[in-house]
N, CA, C and O atoms as a MOPAC input file, in Angstrom:
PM7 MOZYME 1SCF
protein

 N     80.84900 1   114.87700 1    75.41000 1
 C     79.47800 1   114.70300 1    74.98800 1
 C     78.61500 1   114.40000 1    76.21500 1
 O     78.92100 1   113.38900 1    76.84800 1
 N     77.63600 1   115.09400 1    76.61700 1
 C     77.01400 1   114.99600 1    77.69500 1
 C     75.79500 1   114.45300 1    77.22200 1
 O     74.94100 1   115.09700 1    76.61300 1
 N     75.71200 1   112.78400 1    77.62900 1
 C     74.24400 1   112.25900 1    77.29500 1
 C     73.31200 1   112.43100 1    78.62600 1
 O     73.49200 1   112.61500 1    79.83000 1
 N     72.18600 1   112.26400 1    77.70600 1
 C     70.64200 1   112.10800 1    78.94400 1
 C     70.97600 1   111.06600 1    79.68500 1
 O     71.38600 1   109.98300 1    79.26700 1
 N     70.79600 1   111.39800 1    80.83000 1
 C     70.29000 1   109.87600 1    81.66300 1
 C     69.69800 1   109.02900 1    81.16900 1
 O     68.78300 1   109.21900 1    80.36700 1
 N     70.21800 1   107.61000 1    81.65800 1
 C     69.40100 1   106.53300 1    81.26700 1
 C     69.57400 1   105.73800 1    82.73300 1
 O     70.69100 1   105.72500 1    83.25100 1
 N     68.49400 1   105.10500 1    83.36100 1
 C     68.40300 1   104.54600 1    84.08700 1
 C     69.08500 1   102.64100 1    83.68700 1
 O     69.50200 1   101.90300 1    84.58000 1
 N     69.04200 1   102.36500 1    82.66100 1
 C     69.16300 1   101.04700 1    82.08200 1
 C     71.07300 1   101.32900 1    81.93200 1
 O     71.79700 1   100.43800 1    82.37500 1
 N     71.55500 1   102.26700 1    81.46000 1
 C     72.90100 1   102.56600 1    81.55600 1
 C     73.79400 1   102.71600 1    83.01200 1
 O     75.00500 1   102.63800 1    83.22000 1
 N     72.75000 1   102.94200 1    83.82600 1
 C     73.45400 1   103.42500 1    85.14200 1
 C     73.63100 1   101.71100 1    85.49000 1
 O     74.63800 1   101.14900 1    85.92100 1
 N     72.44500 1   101.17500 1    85.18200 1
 C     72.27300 1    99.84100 1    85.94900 1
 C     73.35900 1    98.79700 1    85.47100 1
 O     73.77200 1    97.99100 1    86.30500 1
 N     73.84600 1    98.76400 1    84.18000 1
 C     74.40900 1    98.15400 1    83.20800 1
 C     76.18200 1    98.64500 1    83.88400 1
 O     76.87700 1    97.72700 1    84.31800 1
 N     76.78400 1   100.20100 1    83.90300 1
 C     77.88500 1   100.88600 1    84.67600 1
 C     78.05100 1   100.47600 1    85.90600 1
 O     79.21600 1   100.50000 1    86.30400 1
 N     76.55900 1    99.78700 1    87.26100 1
 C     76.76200 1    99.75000 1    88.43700 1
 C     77.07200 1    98.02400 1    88.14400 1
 O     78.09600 1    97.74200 1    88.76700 1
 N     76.59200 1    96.93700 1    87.49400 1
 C     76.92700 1    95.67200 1    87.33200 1
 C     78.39300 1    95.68100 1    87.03600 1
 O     79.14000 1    94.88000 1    87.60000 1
 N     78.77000 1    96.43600 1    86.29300 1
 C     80.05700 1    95.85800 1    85.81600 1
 C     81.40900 1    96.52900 1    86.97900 1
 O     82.41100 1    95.91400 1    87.34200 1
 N     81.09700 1    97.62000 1    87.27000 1
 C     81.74200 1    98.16600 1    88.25300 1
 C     81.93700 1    97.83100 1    89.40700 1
 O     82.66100 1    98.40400 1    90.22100 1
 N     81.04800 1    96.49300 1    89.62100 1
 C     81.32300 1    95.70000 1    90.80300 1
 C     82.08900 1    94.20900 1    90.37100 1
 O     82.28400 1    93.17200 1    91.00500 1
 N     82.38700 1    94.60100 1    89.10200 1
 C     83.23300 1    93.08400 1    88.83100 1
 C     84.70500 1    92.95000 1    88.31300 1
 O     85.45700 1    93.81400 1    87.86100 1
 N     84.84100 1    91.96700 1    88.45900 1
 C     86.66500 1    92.14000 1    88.40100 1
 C     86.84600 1    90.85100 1    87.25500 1
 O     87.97600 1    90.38600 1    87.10800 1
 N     85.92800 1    90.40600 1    86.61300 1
 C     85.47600 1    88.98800 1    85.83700 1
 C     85.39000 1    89.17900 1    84.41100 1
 O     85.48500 1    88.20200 1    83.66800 1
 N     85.16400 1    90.71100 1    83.81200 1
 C     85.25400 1    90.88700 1    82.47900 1
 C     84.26100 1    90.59700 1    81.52500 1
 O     84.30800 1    90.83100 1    80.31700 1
 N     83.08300 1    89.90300 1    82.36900 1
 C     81.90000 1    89.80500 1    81.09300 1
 C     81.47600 1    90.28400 1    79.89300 1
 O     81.28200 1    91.43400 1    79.49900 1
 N     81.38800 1    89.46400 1    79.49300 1
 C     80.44200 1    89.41200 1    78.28300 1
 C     78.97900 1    90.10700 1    78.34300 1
 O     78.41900 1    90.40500 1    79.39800 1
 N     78.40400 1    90.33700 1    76.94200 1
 C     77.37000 1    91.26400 1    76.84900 1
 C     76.42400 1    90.04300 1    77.41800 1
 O     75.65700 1    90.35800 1    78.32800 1
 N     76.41300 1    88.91900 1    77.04500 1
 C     75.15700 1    87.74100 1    77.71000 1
 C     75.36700 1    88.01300 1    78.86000 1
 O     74.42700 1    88.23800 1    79.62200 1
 N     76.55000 1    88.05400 1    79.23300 1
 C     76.70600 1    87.88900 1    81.19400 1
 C     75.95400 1    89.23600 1    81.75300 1
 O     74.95300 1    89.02200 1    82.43600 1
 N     76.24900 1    90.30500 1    81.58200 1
 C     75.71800 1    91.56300 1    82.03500 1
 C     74.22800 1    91.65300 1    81.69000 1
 O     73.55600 1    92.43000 1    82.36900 1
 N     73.57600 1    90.89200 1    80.63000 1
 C     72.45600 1    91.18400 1    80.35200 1
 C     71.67200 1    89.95300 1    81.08100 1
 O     70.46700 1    90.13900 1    81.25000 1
 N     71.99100 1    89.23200 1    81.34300 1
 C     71.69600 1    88.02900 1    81.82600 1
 C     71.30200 1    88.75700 1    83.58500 1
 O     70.33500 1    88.54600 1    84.31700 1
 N     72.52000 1    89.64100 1    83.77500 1
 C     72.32100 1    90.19400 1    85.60500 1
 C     71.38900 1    91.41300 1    85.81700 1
 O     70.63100 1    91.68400 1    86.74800 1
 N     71.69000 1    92.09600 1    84.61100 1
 C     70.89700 1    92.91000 1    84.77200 1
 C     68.95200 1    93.13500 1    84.84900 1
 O     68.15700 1    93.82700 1    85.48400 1
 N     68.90500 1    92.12900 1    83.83300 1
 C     67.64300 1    91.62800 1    83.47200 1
 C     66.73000 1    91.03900 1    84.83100 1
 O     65.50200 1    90.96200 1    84.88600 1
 N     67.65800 1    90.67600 1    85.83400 1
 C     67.46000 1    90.32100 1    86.88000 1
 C     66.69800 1    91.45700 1    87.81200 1
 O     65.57500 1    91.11300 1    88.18000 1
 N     67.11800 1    92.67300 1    88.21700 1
 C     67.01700 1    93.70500 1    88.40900 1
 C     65.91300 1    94.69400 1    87.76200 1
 O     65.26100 1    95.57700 1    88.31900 1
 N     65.90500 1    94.29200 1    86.48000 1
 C     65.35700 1    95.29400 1    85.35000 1
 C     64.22900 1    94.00600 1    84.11800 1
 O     64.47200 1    93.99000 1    82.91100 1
 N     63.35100 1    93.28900 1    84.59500 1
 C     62.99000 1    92.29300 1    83.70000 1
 C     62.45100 1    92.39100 1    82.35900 1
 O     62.27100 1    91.49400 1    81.53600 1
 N     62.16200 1    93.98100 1    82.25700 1
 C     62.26200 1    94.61800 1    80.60100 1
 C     63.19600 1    94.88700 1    79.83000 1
 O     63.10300 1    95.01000 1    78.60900 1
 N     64.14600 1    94.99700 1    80.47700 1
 C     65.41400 1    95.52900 1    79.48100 1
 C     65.22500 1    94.22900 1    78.47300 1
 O     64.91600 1    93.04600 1    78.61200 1
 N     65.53200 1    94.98500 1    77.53500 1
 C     66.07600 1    93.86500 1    76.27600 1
 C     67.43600 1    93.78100 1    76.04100 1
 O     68.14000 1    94.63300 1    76.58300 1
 N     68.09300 1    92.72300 1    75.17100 1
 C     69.66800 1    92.35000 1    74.92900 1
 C     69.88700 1    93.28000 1    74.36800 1
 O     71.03000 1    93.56900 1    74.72500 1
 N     69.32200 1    94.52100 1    73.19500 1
 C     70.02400 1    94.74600 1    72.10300 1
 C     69.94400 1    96.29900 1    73.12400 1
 O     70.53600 1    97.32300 1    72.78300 1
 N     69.40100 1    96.23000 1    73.93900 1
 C     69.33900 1    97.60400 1    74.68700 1
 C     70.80700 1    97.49800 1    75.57100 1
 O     71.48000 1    98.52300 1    75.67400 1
 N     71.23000 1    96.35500 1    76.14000 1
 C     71.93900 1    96.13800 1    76.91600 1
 C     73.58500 1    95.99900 1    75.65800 1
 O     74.62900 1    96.50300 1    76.07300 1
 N     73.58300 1    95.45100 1    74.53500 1
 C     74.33900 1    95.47600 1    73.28400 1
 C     74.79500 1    97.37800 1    73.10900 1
 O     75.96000 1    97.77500 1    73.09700 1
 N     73.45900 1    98.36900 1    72.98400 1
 C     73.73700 1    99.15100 1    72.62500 1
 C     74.31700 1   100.15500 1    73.72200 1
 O     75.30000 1   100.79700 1    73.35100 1
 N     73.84200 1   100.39300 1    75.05300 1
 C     75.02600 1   100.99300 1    76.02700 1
 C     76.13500 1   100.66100 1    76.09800 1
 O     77.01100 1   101.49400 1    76.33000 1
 N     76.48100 1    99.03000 1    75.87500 1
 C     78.22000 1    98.62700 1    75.99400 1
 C     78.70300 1    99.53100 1    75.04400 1
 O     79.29300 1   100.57700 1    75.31600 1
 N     78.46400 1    99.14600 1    74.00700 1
 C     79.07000 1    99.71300 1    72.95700 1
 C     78.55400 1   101.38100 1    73.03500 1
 O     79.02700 1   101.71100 1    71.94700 1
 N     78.24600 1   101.99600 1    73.29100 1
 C     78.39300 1   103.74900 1    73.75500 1
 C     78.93300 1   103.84500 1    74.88200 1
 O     79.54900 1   104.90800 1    74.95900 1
 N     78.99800 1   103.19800 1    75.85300 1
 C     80.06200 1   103.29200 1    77.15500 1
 C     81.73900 1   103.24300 1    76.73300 1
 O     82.66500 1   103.96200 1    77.10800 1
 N     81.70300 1   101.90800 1    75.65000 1
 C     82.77200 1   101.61200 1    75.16600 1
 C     83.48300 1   103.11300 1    74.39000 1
 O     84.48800 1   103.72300 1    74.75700 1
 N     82.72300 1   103.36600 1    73.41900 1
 C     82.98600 1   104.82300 1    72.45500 1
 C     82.90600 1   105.67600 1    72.84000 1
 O     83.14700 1   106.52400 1    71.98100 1
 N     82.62100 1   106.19600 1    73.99100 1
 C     82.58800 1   107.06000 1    75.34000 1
 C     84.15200 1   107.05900 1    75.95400 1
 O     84.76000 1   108.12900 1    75.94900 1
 N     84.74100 1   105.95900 1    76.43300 1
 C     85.74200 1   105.69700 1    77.04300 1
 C     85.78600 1   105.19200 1    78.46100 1
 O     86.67700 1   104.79300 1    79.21000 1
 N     84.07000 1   105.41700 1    78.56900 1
 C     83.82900 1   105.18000 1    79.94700 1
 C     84.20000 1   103.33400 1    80.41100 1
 O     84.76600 1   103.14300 1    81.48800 1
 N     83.94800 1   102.49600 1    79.80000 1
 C     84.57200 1   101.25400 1    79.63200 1
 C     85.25700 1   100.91900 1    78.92300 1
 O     85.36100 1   101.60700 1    77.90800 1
 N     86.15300 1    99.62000 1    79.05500 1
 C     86.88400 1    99.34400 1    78.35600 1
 C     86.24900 1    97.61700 1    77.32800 1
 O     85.78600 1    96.65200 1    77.93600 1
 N     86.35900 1    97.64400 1    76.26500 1
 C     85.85300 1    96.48800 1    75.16600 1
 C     87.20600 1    95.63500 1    75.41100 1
 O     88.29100 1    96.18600 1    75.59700 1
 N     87.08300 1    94.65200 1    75.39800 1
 C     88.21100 1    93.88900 1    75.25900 1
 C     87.62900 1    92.77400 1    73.99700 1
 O     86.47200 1    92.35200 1    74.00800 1
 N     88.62100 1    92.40300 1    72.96100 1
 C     88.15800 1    91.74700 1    71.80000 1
 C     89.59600 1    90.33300 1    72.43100 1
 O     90.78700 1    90.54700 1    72.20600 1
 N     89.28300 1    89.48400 1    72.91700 1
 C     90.47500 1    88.52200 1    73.28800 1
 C     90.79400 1    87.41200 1    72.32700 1
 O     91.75500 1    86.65700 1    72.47700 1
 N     89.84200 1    87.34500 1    71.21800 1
 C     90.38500 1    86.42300 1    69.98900 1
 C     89.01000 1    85.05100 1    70.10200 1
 O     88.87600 1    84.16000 1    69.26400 1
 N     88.36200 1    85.18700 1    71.03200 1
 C     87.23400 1    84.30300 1    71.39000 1
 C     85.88200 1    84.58600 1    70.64200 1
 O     84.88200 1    83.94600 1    70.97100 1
 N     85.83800 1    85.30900 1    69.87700 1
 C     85.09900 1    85.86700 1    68.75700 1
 C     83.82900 1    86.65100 1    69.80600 1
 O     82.83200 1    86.82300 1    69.10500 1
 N     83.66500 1    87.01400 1    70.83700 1
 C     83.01200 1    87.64800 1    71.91400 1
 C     83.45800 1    88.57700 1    72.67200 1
 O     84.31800 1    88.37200 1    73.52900 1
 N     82.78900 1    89.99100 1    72.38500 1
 C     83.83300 1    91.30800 1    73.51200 1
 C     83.12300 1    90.79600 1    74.88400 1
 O     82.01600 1    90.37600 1    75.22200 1
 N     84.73100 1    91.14100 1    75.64700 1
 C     84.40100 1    91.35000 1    77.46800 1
 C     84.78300 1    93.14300 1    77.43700 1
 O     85.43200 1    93.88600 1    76.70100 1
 N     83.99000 1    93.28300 1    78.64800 1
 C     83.29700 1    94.62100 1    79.42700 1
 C     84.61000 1    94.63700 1    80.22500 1
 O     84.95500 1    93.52800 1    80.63400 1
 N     85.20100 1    95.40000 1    80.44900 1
 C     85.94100 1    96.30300 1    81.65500 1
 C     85.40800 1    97.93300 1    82.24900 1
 O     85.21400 1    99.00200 1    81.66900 1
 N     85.30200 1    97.51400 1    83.61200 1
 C     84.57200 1    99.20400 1    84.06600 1
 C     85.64500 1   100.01700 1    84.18800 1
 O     85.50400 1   101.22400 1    83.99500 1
 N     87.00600 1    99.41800 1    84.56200 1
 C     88.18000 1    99.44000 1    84.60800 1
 C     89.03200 1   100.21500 1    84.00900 1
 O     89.60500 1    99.62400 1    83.09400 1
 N     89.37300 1   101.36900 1    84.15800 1
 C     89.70300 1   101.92500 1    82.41900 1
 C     90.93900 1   102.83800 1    82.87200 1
 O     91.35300 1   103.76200 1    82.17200 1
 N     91.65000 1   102.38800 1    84.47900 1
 C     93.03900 1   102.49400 1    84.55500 1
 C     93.91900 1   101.89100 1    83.52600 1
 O     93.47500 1   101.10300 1    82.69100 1
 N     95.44100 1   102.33300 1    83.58600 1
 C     96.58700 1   101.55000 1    82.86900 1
 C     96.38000 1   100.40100 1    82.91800 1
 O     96.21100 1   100.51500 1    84.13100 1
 N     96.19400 1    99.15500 1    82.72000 1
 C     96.57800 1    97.83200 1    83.25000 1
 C     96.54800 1    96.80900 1    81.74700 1
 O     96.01300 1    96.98500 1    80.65200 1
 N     97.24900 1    95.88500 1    82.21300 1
 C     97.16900 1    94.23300 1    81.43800 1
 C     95.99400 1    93.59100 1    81.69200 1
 O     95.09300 1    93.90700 1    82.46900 1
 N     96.10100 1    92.59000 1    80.90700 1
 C     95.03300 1    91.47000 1    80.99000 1
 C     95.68700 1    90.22900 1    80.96300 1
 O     96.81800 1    90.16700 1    80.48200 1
 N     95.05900 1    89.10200 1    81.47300 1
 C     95.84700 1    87.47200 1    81.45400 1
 C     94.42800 1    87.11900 1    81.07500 1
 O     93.35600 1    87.65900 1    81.34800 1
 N     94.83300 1    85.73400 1    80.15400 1
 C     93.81200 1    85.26400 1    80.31100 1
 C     94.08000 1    83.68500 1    79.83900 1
 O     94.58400 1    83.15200 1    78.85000 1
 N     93.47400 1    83.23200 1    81.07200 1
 C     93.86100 1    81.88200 1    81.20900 1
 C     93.84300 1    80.44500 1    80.01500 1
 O     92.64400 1    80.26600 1    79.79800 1
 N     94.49400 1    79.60900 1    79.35800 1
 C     93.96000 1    78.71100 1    78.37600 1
 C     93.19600 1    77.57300 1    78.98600 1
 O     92.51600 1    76.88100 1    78.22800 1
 N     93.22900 1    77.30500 1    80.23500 1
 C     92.57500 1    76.23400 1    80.44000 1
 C     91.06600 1    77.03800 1    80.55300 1
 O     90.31400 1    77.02200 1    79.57900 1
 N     90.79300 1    77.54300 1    81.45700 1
 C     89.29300 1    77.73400 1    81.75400 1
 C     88.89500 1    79.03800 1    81.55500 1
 O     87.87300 1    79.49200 1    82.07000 1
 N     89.66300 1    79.69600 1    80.81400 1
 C     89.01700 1    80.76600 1    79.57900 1
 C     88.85900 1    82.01500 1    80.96800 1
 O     88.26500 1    82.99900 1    80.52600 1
 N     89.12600 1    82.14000 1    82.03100 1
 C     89.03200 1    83.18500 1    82.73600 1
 C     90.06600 1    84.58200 1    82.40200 1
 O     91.25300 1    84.55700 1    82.08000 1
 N     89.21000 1    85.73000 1    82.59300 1
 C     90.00100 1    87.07000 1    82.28300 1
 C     90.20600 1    87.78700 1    83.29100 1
 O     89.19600 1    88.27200 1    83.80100 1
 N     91.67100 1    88.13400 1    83.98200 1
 C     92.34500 1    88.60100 1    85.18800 1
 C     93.01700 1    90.14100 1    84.72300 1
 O     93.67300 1    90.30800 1    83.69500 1
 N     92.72800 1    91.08000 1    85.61000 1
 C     93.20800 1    92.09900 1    85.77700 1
 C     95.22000 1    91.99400 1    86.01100 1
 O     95.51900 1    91.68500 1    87.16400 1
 N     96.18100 1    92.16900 1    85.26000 1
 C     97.70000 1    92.31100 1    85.32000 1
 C     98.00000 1    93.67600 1    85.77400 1
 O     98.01600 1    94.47000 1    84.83300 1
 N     98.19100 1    94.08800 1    86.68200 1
 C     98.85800 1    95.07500 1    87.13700 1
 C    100.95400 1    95.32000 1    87.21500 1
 O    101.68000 1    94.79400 1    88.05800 1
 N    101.36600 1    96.15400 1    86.18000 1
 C    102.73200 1    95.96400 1    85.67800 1
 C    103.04100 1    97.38000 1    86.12100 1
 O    102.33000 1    98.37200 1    85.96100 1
 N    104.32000 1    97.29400 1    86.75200 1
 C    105.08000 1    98.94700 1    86.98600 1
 C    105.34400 1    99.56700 1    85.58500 1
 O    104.71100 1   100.58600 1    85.31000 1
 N    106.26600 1    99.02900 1    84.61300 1
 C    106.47800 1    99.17800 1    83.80600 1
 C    105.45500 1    99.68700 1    82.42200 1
 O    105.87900 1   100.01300 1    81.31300 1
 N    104.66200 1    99.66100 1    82.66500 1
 C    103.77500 1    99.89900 1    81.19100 1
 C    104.16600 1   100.76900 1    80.43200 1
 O    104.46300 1   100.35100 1    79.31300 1
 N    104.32900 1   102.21500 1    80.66400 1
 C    104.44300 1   103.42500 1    80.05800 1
 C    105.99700 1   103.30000 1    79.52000 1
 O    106.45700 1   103.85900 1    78.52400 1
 N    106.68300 1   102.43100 1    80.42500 1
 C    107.87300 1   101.90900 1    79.23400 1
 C    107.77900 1   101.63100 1    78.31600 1
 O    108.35700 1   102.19000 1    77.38400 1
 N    107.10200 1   100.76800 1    78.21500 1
 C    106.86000 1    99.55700 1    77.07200 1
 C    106.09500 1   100.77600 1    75.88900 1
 O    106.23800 1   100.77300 1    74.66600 1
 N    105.44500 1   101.55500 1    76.55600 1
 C    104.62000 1   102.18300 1    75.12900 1
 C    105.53100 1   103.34400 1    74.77900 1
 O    105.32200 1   103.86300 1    73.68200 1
 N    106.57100 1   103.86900 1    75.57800 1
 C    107.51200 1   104.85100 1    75.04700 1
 C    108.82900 1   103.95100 1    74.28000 1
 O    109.58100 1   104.53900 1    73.50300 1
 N    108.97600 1   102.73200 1    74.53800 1
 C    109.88600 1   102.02500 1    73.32800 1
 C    109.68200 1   102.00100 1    72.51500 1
 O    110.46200 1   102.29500 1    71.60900 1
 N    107.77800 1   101.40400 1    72.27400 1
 C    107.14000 1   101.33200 1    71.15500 1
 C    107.02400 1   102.51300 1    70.38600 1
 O    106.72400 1   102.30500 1    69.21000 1
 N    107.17600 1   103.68800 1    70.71400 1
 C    106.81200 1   104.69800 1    70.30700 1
 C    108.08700 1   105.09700 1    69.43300 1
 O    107.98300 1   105.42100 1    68.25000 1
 N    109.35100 1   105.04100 1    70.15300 1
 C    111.01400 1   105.18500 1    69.78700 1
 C    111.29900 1   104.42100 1    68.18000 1
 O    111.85200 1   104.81700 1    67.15400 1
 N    110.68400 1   103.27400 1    68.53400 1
 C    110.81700 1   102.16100 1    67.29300 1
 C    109.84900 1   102.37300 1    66.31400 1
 O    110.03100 1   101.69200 1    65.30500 1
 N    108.59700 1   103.31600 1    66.29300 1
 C    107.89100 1   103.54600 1    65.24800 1
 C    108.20400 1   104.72900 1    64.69200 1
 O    108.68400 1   105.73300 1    65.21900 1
 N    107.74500 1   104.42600 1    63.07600 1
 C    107.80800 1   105.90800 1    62.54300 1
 C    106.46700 1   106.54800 1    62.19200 1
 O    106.28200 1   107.42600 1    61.34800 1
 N    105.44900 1   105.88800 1    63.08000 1
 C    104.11700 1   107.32000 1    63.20300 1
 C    103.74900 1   107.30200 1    64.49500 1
 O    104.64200 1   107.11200 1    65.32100 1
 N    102.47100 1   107.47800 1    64.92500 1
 C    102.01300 1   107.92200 1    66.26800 1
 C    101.18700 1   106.77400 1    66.46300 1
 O    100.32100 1   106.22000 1    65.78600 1
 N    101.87500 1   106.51000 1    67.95800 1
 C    101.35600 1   105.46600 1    68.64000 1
 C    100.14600 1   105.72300 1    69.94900 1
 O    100.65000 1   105.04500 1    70.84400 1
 N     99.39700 1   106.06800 1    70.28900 1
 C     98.17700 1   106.51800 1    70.64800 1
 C     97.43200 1   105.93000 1    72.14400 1
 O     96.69200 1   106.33800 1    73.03900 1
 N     98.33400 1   104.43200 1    71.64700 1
 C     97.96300 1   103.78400 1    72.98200 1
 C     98.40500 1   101.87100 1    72.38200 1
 O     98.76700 1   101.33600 1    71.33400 1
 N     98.12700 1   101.49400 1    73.61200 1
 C     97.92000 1    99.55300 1    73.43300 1
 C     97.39600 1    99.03900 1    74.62500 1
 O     97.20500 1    99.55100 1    75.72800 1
 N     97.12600 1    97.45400 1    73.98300 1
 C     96.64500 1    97.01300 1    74.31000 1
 C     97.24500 1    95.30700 1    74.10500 1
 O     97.18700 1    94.56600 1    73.12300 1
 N     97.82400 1    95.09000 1    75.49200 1
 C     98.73300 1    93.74500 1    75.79500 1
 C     97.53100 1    92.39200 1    75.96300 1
 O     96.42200 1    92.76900 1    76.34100 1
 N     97.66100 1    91.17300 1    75.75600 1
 C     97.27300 1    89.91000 1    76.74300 1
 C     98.31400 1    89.15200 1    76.96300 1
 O     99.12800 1    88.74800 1    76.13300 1
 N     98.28400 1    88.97800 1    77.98900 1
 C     99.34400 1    87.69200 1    78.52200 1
 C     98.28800 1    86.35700 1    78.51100 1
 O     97.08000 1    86.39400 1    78.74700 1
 N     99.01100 1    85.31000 1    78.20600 1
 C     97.74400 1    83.74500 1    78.22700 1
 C     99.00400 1    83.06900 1    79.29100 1
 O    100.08900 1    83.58800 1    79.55100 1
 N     98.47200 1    81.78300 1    79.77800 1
 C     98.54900 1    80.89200 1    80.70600 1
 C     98.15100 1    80.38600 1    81.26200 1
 O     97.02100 1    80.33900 1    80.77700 1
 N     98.13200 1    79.63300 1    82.37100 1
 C     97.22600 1    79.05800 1    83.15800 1
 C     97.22100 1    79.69400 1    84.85900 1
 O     98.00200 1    80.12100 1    85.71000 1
 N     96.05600 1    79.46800 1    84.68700 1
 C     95.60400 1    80.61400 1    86.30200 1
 C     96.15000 1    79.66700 1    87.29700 1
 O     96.71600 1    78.61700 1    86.99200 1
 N     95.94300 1    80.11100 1    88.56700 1
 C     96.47800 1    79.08200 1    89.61700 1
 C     95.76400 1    77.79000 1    89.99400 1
 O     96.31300 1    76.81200 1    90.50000 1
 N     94.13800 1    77.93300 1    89.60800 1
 C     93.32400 1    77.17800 1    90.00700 1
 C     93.69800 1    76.37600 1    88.61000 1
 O     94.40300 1    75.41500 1    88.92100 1
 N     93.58400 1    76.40100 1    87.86800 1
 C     94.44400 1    75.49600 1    86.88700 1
 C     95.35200 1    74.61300 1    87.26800 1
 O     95.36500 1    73.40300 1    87.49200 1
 N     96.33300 1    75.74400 1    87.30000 1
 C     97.85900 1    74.86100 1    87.87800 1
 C     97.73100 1    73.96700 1    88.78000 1
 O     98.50300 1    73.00800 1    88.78100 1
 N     96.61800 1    74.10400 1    89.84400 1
 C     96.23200 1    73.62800 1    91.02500 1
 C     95.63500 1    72.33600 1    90.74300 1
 O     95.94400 1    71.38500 1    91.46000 1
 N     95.05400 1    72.23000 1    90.06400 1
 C     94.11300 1    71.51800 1    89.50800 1
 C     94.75100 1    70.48400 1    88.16100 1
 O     94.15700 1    69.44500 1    87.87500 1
 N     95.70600 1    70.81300 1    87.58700 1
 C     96.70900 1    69.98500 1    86.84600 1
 C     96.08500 1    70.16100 1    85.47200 1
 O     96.51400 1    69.56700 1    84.48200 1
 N     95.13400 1    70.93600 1    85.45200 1
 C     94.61200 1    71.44700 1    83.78300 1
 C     96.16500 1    72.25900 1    83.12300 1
 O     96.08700 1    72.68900 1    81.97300 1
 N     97.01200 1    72.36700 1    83.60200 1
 C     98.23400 1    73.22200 1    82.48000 1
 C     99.49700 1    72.23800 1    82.11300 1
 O    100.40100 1    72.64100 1    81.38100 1

């Protein structure tokens, strides 16, 4: 599907593509707005979610009742920490294992997944929050 340009989409694709942090729609709209002092939230709400249904990003739903943004939309894991709620990129050799077992052990079509690992980050550990 080839959409029109949007200047507010490019800006929204270039924020997140410089982050490795996973924000939230407040967080991105919060930076962008910076840049862009008209954009509105529900403008910034409605590209995630068409970037997302696009494939061009990745939605992450982590159980926090709030999607995080990934520009990210290689193979990879996610961690995400219990003490201070931070979301880390997991990079695993193995993945495409794990989804061809899954696949062995089901009896329909498995399409894709989507892992979290939880724990405590280092600055945690560091810090004696775990």
């Amino acid at each position: 599907m080839a959409l029109k340009y949007s200047r507010q989409r490019e800006m929204i694709m270039d924020f997140l593509q410089g982050r490795k942090d996973h924000p939230t729609a407040d967080i991105v709209y919060e930076n962008v707005r910076l840049l862009n002092p008209n954009i509105s939230l529900g403008t910034v709400y409605r590209n995630l979610a068409l970037l997302a249904d696009l494939g061009e990003i990745r939605r992450l739903r982590l159980g926090d009742g709030t999607d995080h943004f990934d520009a990210d939309i290689s193979p990879h894991y996610h961690f995400i920490c219990n003490g201070c709620g931070c979301v880390r990129d997991l990079q695993m050799d193995d993945m495409e294992n794990i989804l061809e077992n899954a696949r062995r052990r089901f009896d329909g079509r498995i399409t894709g997944h989507m892992t979290y690992f939880y724990g405590y980050c280092g600055k945690c550990c560091e810090s004696g929050e775990s």
